[in-house]
mmCIF file of the N, C-alpha and C atoms, coordinates in Angstrom:
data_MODEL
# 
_entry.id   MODEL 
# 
loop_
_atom_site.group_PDB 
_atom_site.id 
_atom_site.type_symbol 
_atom_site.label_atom_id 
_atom_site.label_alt_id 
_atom_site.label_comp_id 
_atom_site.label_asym_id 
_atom_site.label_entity_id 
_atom_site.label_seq_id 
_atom_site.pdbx_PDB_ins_code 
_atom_site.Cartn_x 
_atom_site.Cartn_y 
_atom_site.Cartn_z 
_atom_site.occupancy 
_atom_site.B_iso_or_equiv 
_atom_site.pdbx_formal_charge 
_atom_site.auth_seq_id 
_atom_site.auth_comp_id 
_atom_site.auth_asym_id 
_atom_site.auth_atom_id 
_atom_site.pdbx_PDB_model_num 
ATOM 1   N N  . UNK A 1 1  ? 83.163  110.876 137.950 1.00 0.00 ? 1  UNK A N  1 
ATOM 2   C CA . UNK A 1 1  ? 82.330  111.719 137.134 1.00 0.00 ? 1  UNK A CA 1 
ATOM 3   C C  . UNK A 1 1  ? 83.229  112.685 136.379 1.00 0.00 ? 1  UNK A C  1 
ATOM 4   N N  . UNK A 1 2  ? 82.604  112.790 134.877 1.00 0.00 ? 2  UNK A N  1 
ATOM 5   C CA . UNK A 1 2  ? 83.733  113.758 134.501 1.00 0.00 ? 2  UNK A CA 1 
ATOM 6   C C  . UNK A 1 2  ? 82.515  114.549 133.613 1.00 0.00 ? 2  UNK A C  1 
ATOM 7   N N  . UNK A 1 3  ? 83.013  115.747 133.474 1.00 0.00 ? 3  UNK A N  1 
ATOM 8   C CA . UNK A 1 3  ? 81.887  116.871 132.485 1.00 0.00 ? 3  UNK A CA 1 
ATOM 9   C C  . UNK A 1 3  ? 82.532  117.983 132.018 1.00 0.00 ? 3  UNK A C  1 
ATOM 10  N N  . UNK A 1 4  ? 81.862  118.287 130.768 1.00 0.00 ? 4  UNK A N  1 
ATOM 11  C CA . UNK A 1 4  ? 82.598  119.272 130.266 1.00 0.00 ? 4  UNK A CA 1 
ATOM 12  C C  . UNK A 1 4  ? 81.629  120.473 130.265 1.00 0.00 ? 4  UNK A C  1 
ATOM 13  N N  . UNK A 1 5  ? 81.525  121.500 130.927 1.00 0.00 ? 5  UNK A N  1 
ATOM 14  C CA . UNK A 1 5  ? 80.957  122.778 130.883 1.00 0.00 ? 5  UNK A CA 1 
ATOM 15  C C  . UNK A 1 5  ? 80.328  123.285 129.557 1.00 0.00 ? 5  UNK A C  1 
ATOM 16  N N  . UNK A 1 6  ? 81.929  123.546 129.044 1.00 0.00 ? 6  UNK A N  1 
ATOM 17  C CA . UNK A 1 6  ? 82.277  124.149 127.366 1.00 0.00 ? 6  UNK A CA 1 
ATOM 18  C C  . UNK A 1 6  ? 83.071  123.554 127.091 1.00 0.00 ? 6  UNK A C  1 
ATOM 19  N N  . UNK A 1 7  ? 83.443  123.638 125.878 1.00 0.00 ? 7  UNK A N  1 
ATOM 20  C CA . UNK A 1 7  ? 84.786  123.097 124.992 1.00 0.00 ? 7  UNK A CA 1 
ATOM 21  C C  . UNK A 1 7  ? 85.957  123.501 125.875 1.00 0.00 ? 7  UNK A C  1 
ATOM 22  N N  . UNK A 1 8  ? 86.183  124.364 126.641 1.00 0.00 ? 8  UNK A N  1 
ATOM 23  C CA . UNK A 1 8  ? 87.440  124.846 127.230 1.00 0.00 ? 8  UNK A CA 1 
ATOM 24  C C  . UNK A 1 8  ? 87.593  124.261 128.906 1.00 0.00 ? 8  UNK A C  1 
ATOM 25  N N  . UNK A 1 9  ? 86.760  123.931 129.060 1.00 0.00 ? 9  UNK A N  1 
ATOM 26  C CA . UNK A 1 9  ? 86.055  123.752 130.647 1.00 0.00 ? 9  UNK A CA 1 
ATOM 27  C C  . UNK A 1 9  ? 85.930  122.283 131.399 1.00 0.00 ? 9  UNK A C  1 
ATOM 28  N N  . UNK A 1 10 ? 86.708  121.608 131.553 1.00 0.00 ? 10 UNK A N  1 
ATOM 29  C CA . UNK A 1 10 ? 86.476  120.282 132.147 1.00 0.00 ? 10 UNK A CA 1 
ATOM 30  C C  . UNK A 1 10 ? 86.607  120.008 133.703 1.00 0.00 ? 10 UNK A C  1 
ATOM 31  N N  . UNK A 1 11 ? 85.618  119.845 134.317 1.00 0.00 ? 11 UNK A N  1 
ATOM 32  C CA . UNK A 1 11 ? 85.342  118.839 135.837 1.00 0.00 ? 11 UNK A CA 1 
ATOM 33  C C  . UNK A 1 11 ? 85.253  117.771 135.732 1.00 0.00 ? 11 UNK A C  1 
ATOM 34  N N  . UNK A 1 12 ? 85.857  117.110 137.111 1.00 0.00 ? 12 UNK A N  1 
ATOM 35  C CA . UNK A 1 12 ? 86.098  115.671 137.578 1.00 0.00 ? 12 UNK A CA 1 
ATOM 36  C C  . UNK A 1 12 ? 85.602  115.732 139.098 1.00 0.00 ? 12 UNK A C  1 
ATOM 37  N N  . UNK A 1 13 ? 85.144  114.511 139.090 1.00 0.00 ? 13 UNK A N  1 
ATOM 38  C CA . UNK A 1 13 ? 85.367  114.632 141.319 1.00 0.00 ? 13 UNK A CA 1 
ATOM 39  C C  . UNK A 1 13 ? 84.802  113.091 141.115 1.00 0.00 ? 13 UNK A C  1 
ATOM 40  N N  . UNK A 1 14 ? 85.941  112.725 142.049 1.00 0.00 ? 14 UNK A N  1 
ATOM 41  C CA . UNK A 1 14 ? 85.435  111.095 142.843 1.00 0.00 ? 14 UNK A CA 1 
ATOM 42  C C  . UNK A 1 14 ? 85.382  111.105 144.165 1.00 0.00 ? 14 UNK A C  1 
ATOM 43  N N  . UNK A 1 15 ? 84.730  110.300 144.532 1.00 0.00 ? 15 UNK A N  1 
ATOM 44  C CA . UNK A 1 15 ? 84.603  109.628 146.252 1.00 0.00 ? 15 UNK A CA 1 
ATOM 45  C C  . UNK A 1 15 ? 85.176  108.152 146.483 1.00 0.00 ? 15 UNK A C  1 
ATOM 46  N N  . UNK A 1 16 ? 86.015  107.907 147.038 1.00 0.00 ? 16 UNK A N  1 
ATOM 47  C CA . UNK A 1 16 ? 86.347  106.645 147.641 1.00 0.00 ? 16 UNK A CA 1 
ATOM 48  C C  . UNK A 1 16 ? 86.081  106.554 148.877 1.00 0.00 ? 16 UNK A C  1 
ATOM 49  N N  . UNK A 1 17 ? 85.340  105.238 149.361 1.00 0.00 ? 17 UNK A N  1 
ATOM 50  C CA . UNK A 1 17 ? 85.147  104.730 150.815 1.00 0.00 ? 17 UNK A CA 1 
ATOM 51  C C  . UNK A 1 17 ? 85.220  103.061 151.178 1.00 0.00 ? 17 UNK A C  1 
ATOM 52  N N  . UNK A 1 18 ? 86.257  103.419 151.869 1.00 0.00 ? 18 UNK A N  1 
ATOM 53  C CA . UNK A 1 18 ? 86.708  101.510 152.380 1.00 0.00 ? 18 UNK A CA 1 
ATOM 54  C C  . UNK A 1 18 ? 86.670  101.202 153.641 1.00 0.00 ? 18 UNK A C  1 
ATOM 55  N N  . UNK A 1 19 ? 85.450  100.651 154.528 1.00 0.00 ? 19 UNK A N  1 
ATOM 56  C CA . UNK A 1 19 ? 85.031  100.638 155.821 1.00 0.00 ? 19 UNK A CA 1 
ATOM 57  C C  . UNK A 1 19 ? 86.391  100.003 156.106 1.00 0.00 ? 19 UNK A C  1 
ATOM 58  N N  . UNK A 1 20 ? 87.127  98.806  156.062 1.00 0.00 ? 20 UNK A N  1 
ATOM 59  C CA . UNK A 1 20 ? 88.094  98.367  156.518 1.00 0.00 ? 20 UNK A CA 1 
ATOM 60  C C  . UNK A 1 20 ? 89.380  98.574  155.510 1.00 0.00 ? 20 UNK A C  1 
ATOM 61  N N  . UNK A 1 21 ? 90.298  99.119  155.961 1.00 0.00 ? 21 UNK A N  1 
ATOM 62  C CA . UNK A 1 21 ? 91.143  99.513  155.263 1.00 0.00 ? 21 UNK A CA 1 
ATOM 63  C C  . UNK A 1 21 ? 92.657  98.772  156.127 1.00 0.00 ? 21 UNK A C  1 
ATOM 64  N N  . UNK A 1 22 ? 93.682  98.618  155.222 1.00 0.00 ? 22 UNK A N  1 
ATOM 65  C CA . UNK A 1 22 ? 94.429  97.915  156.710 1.00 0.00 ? 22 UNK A CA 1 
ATOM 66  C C  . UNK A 1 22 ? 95.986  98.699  155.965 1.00 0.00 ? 22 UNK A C  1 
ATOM 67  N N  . UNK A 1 23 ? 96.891  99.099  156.463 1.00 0.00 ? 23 UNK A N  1 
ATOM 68  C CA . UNK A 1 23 ? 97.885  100.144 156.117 1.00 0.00 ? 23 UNK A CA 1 
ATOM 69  C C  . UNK A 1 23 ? 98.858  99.115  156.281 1.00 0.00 ? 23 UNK A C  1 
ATOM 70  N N  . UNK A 1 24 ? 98.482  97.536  156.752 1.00 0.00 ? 24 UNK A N  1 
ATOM 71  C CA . UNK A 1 24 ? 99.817  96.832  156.462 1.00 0.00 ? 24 UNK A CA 1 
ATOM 72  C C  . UNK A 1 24 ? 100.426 96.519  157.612 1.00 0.00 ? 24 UNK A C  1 
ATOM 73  N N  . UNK A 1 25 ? 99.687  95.851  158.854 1.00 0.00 ? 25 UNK A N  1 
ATOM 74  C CA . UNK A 1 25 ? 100.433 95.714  160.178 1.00 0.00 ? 25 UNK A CA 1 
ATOM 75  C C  . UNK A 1 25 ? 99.566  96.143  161.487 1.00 0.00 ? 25 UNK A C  1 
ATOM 76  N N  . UNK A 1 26 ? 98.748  97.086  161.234 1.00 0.00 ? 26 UNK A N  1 
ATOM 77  C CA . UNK A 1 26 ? 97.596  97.579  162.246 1.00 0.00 ? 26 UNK A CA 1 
ATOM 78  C C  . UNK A 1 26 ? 96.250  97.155  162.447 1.00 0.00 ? 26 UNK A C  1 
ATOM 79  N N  . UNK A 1 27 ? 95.298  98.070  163.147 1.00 0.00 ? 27 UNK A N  1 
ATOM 80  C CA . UNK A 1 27 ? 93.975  97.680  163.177 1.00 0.00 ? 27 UNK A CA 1 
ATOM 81  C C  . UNK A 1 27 ? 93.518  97.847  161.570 1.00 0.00 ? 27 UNK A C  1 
ATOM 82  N N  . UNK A 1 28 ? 91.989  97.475  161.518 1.00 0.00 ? 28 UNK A N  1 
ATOM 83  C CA . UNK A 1 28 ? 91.323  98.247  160.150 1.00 0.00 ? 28 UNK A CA 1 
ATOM 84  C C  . UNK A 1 28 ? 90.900  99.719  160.436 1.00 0.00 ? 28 UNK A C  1 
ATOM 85  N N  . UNK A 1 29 ? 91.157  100.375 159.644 1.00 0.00 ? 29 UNK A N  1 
ATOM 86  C CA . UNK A 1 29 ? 90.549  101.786 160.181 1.00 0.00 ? 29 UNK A CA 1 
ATOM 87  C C  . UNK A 1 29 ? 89.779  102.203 158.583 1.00 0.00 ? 29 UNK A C  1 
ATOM 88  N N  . UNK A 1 30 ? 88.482  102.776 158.755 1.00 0.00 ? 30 UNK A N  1 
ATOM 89  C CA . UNK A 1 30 ? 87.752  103.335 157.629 1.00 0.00 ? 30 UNK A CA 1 
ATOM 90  C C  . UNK A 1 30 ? 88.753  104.299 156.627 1.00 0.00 ? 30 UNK A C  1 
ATOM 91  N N  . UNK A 1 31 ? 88.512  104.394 155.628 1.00 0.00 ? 31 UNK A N  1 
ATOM 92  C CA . UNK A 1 31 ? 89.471  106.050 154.783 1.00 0.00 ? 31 UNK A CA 1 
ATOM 93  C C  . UNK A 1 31 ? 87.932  105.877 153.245 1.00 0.00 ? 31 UNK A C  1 
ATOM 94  N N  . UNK A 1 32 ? 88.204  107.473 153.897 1.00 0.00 ? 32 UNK A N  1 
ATOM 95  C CA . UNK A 1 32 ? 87.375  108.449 153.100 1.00 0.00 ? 32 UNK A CA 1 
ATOM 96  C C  . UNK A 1 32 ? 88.341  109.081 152.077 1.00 0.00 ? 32 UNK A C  1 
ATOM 97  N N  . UNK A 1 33 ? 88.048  109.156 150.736 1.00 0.00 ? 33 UNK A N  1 
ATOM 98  C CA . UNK A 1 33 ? 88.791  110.071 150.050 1.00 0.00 ? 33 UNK A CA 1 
ATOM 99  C C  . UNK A 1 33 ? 88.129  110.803 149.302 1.00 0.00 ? 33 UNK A C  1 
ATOM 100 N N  . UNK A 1 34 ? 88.123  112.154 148.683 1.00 0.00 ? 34 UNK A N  1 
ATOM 101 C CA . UNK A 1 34 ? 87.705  112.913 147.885 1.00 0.00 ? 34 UNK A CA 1 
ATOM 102 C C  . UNK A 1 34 ? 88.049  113.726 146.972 1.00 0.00 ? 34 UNK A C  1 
ATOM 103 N N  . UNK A 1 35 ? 87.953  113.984 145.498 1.00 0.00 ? 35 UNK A N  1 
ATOM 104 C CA . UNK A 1 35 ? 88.730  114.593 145.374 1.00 0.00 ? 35 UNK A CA 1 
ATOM 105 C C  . UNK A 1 35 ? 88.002  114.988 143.388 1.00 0.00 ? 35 UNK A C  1 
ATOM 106 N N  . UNK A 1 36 ? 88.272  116.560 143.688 1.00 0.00 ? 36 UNK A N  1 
ATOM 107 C CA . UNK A 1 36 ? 87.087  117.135 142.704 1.00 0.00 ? 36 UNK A CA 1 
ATOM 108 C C  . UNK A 1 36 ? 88.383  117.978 142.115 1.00 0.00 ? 36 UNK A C  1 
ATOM 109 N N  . UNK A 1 37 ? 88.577  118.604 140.809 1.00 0.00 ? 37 UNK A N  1 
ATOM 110 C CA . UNK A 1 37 ? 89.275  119.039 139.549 1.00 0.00 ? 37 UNK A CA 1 
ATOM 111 C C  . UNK A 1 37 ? 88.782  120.097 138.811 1.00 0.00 ? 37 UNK A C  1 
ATOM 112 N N  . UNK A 1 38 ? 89.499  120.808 138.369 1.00 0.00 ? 38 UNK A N  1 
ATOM 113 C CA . UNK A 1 38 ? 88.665  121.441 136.851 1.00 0.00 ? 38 UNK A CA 1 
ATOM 114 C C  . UNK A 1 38 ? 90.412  121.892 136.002 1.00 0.00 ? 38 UNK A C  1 
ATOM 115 N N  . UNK A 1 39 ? 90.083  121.850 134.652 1.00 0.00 ? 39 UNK A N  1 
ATOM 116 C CA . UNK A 1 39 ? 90.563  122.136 133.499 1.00 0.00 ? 39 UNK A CA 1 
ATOM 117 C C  . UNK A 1 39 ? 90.155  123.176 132.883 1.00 0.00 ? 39 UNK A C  1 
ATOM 118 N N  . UNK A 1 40 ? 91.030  124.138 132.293 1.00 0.00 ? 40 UNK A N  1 
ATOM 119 C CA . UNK A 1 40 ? 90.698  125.515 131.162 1.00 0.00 ? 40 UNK A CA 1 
ATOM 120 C C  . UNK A 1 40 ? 91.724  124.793 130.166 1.00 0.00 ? 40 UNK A C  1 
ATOM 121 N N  . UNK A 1 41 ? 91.100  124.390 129.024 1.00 0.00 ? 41 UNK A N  1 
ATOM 122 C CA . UNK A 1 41 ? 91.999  124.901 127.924 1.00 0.00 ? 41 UNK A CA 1 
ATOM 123 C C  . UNK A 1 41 ? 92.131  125.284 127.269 1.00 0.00 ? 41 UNK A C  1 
ATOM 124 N N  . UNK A 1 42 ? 93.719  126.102 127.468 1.00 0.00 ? 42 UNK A N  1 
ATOM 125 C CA . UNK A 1 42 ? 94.295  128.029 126.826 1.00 0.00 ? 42 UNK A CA 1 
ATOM 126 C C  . UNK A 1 42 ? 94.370  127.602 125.149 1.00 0.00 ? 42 UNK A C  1 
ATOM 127 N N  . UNK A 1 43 ? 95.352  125.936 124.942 1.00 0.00 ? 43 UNK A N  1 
ATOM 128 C CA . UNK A 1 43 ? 95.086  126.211 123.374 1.00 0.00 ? 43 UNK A CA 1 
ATOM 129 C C  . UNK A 1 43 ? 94.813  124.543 122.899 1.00 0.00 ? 43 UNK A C  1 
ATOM 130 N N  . UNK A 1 44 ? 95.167  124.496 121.493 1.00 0.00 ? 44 UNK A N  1 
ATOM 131 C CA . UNK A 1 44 ? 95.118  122.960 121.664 1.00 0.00 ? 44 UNK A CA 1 
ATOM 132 C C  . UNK A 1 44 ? 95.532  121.628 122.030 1.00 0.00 ? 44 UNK A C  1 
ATOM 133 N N  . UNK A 1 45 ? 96.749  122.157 122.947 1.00 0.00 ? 45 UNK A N  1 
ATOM 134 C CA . UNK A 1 45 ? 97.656  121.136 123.409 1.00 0.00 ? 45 UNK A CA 1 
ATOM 135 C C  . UNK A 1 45 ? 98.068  121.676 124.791 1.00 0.00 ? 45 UNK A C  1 
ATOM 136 N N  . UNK A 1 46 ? 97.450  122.839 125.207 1.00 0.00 ? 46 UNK A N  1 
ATOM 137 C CA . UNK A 1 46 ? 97.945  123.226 126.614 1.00 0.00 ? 46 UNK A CA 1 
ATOM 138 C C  . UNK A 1 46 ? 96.790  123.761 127.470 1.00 0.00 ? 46 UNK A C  1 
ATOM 139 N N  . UNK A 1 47 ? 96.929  123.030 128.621 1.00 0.00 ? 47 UNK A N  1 
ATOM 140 C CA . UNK A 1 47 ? 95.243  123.205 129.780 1.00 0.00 ? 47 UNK A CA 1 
ATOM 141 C C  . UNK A 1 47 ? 96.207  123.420 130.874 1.00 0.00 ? 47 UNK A C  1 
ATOM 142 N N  . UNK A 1 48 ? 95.457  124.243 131.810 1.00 0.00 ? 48 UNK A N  1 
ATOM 143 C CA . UNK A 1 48 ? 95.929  124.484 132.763 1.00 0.00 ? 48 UNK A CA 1 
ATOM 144 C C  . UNK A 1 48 ? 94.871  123.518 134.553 1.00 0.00 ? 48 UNK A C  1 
ATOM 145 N N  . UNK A 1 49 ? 95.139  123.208 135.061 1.00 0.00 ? 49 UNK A N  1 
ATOM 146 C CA . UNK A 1 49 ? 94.813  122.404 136.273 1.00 0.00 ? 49 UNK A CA 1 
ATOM 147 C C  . UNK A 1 49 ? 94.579  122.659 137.479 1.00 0.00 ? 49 UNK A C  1 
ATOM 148 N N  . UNK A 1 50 ? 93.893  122.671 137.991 1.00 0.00 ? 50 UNK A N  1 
ATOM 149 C CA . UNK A 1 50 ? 93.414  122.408 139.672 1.00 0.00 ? 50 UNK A CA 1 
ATOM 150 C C  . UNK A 1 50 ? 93.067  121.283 140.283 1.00 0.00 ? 50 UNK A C  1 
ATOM 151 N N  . UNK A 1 51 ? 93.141  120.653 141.261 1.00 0.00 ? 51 UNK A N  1 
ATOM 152 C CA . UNK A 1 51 ? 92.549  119.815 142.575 1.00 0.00 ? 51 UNK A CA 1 
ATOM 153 C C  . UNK A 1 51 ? 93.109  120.174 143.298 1.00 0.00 ? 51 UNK A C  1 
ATOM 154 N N  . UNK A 1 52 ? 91.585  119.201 144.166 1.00 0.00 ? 52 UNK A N  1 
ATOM 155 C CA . UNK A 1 52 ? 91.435  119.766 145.516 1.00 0.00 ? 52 UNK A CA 1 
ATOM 156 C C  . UNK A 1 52 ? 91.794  118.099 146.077 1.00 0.00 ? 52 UNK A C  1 
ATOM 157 N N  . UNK A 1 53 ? 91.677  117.910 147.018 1.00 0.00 ? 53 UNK A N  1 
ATOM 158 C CA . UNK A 1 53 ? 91.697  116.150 147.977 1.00 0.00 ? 53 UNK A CA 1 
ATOM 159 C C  . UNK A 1 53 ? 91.446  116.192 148.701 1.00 0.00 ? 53 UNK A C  1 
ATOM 160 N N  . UNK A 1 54 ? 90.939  115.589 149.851 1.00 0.00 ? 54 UNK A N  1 
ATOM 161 C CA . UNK A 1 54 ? 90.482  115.261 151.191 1.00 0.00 ? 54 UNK A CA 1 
ATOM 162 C C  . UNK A 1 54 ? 90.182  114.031 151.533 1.00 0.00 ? 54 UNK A C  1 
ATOM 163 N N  . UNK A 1 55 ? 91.400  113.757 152.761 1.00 0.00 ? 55 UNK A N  1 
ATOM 164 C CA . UNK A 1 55 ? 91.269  112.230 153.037 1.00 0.00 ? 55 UNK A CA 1 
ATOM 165 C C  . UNK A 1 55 ? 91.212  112.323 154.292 1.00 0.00 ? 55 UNK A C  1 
ATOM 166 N N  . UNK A 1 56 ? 90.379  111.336 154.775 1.00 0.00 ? 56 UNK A N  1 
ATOM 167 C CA . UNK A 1 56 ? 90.276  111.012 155.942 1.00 0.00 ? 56 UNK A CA 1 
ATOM 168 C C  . UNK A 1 56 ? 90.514  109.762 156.370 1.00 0.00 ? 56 UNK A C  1 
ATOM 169 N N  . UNK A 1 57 ? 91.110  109.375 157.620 1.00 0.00 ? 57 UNK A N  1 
ATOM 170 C CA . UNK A 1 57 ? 91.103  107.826 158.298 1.00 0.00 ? 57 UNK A CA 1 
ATOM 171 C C  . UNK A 1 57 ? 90.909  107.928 159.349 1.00 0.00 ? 57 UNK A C  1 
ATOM 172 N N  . UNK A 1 58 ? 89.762  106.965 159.858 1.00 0.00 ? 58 UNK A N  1 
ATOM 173 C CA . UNK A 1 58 ? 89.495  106.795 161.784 1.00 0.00 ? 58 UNK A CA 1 
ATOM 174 C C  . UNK A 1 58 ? 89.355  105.260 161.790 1.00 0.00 ? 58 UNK A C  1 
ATOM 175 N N  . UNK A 1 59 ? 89.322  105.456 162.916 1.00 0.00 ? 59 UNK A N  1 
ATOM 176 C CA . UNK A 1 59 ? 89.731  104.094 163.725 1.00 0.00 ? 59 UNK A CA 1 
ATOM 177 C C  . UNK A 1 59 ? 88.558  104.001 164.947 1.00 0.00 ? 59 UNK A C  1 
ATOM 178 N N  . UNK A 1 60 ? 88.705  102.801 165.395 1.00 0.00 ? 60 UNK A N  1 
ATOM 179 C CA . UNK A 1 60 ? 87.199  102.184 166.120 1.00 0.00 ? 60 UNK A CA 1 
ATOM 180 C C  . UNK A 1 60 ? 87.195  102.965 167.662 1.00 0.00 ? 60 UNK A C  1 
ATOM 181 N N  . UNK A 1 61 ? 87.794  103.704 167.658 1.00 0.00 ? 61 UNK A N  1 
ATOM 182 C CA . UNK A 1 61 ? 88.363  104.761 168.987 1.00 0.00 ? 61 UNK A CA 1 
ATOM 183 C C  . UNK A 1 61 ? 87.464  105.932 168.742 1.00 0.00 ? 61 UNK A C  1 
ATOM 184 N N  . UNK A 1 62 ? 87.449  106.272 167.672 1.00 0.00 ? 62 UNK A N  1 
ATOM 185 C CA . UNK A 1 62 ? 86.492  107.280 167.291 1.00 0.00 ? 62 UNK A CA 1 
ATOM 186 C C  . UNK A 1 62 ? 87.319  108.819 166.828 1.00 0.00 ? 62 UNK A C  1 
ATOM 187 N N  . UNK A 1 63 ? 88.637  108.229 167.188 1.00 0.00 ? 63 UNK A N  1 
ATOM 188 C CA . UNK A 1 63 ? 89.756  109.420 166.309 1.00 0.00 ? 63 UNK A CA 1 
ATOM 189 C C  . UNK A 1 63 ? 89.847  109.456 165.364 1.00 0.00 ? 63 UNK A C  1 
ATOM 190 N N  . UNK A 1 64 ? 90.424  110.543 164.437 1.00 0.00 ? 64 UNK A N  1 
ATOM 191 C CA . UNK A 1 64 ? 89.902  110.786 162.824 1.00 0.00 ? 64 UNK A CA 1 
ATOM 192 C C  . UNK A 1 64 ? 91.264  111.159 162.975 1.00 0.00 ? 64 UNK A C  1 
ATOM 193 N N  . UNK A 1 65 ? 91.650  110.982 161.342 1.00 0.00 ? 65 UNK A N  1 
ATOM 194 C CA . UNK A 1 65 ? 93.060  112.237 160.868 1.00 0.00 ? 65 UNK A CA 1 
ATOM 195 C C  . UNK A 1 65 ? 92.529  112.429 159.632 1.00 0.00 ? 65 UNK A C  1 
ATOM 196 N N  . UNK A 1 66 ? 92.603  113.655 158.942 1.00 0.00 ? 66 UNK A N  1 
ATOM 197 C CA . UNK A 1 66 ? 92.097  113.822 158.182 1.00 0.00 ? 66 UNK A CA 1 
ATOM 198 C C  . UNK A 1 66 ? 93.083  114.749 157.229 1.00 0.00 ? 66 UNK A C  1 
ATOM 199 N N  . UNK A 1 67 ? 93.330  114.875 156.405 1.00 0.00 ? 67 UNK A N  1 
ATOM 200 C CA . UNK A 1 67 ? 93.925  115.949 155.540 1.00 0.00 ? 67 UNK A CA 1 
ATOM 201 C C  . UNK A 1 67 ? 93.421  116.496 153.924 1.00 0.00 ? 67 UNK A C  1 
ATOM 202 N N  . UNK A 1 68 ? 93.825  118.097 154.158 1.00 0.00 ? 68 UNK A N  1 
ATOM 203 C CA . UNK A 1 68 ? 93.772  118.450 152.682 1.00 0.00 ? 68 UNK A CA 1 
ATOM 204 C C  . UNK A 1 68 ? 94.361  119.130 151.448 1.00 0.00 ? 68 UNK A C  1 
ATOM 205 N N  . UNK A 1 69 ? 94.540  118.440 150.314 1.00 0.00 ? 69 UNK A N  1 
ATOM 206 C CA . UNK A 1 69 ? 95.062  118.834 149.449 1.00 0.00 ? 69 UNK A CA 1 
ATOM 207 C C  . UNK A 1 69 ? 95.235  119.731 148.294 1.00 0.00 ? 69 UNK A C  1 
ATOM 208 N N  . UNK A 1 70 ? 95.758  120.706 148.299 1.00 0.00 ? 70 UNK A N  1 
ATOM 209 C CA . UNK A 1 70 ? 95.518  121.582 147.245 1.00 0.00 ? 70 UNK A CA 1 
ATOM 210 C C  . UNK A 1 70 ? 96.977  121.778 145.643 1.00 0.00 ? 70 UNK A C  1 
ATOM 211 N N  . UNK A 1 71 ? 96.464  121.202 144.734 1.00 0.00 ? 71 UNK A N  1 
ATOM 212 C CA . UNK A 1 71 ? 97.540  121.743 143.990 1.00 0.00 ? 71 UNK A CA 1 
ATOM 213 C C  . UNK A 1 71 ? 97.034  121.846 142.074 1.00 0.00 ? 71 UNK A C  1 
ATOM 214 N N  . UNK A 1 72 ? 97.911  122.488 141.695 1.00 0.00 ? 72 UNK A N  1 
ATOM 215 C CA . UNK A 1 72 ? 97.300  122.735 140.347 1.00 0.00 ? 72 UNK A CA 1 
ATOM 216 C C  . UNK A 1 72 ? 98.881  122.406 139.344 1.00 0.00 ? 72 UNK A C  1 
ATOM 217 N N  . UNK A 1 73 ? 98.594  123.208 138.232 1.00 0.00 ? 73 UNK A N  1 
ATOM 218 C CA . UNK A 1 73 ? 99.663  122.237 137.302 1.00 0.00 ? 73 UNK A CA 1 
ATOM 219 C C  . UNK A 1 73 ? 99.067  122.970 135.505 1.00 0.00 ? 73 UNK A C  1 
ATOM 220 N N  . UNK A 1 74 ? 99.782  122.512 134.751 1.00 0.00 ? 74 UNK A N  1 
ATOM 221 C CA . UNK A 1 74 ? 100.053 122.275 133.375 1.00 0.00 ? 74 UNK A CA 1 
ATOM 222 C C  . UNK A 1 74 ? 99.714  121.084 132.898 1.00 0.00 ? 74 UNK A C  1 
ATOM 223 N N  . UNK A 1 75 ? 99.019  121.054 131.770 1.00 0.00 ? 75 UNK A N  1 
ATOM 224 C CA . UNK A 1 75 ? 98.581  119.835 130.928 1.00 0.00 ? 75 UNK A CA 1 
ATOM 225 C C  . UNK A 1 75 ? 99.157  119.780 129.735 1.00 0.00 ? 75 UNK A C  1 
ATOM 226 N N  . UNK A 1 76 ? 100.206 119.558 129.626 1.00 0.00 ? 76 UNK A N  1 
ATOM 227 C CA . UNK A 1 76 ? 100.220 119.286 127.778 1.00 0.00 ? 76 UNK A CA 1 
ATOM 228 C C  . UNK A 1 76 ? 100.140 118.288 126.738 1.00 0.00 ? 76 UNK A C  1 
ATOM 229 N N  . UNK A 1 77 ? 99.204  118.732 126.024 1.00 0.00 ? 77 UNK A N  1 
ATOM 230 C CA . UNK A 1 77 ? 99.031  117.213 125.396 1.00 0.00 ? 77 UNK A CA 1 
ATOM 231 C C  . UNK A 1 77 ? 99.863  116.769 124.105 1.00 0.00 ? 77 UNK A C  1 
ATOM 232 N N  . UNK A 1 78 ? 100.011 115.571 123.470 1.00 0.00 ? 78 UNK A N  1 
ATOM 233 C CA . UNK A 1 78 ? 100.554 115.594 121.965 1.00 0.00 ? 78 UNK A CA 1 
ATOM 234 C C  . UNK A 1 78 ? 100.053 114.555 121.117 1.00 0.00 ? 78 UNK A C  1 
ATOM 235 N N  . UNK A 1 79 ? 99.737  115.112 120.122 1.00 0.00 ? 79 UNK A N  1 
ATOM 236 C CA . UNK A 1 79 ? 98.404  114.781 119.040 1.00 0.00 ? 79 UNK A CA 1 
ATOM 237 C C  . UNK A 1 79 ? 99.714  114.302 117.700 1.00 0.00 ? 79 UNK A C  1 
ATOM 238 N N  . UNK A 1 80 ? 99.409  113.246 117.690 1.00 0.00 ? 80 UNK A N  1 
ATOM 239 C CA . UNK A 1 80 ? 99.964  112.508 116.159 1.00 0.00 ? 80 UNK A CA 1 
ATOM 240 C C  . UNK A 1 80 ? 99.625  113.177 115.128 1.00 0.00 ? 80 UNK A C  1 
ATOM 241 N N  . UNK A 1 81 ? 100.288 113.065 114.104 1.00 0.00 ? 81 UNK A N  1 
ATOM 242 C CA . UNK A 1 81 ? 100.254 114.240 112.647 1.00 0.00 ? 81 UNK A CA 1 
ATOM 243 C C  . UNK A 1 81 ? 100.032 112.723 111.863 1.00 0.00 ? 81 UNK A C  1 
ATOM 244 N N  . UNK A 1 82 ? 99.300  112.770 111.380 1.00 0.00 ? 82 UNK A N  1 
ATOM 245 C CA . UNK A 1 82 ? 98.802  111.814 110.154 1.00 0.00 ? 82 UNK A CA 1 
ATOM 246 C C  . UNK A 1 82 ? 99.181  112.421 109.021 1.00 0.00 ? 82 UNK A C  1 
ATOM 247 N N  . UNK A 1 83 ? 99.843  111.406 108.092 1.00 0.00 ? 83 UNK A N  1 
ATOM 248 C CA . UNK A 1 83 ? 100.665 111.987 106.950 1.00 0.00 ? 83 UNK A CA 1 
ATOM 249 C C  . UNK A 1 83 ? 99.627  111.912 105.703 1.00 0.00 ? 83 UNK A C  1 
# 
């Protein structure tokens, strides 16, 4: 999902879910992922960034690991000059 508030203002957030998931050698274990955004942009080629993440994986034991992510950032964009 993506939306724009205002002209300056952009959100995102997805959900991923894969009942069997296999890491390449182990059991299947479920993984949950999540992970929601927003954008300000200061001018016309520069936005500034946030997300968030949250992942989870369990296994048929009924143990979970779960973690979460926080980080933000700089966007800069670059727009072709038509002659």
């Amino acid at each position: 999902m993506k939306t724009a508030l205002s002209p300056k203002i952009i959100l995102t957030a997805d959900l991923g879910y894969a009942p069997k998931f296999n890491f390449g050698g182990g059991d299947d274990v479920t993984l949950l992922a999540a992970r929601a955004g927003a954008g300000y942009q200061i001018l016309d080629n520069l936005a500034l960034q946030v997300k968030v993440e949250h992942y989870r994986v369990g296994g048929e034991g009924g143990e979970a690991n779960s973690r979460t992510l926080v980080g933000g950032g700089v966007a800069v964009s670059f727009k072709q000059h038509k002659n």
